[in-house]
N, C-alpha and C positions, 0 to 999 in steps of 0.2 A: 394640160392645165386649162381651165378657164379662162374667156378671153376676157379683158379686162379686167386681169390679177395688177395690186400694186407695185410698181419698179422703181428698183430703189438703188443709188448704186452701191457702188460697193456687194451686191448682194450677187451669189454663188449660185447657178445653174447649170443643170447637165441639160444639152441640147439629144434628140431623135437619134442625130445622123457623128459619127464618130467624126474630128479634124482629121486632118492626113498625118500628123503628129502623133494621131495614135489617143489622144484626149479627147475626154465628152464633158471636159467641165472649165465652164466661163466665167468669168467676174464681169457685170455689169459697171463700164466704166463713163456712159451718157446715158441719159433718157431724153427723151424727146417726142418729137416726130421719127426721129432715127436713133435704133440703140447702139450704141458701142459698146464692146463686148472684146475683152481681152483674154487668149488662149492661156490659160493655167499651168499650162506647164510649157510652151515656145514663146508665148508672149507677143503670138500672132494679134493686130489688130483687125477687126472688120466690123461694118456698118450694116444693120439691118434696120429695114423699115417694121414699125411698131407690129402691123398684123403678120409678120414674117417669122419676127420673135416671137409673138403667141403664141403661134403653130408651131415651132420648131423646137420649145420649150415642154423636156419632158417633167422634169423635177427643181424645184429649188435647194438647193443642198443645203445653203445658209443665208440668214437674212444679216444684214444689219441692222445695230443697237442704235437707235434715231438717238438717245440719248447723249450717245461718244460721238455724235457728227458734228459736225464743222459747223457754227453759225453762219446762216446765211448771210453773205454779203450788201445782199437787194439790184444787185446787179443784172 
């Protein structure tokens, strides 16, 4: 992927390198400076820093519908 694609959560990626679970596909669950990213099928959490996930990021599976989201709060 290009670096500085948009991230969105809720949005579905397969990473490089397989979990030890045996899964290669994530749900983006923070953005940030740091992403959160939960294991799709164990429900593993883990924290990667934004150029970590670039690299590590080989496909997006599924985006999210910005339309179905959640108004922002302003918080």
């Amino acid at each position: 992927m290009s670096p500085g694609f948009k991230i969105l959560v809720g949005m579905r990626v397969r990473l490089r390198k397989m979990h030890p679970c045996g899964n290669d596909e994530w749900v983006v669950s923070r953005t940030g400076a740091d992403i959160g990213m939960t294991c799709a099928r164990c429900g593993r959490h883990v924290l990667l820093d934004r150029e970590e996930f670039e690299r590590r990021v080989k496909l997006v599976v599924e985006t999210p519908d910005p339309s179905k989201a959640a108004p922002s709060t302003g918080e």
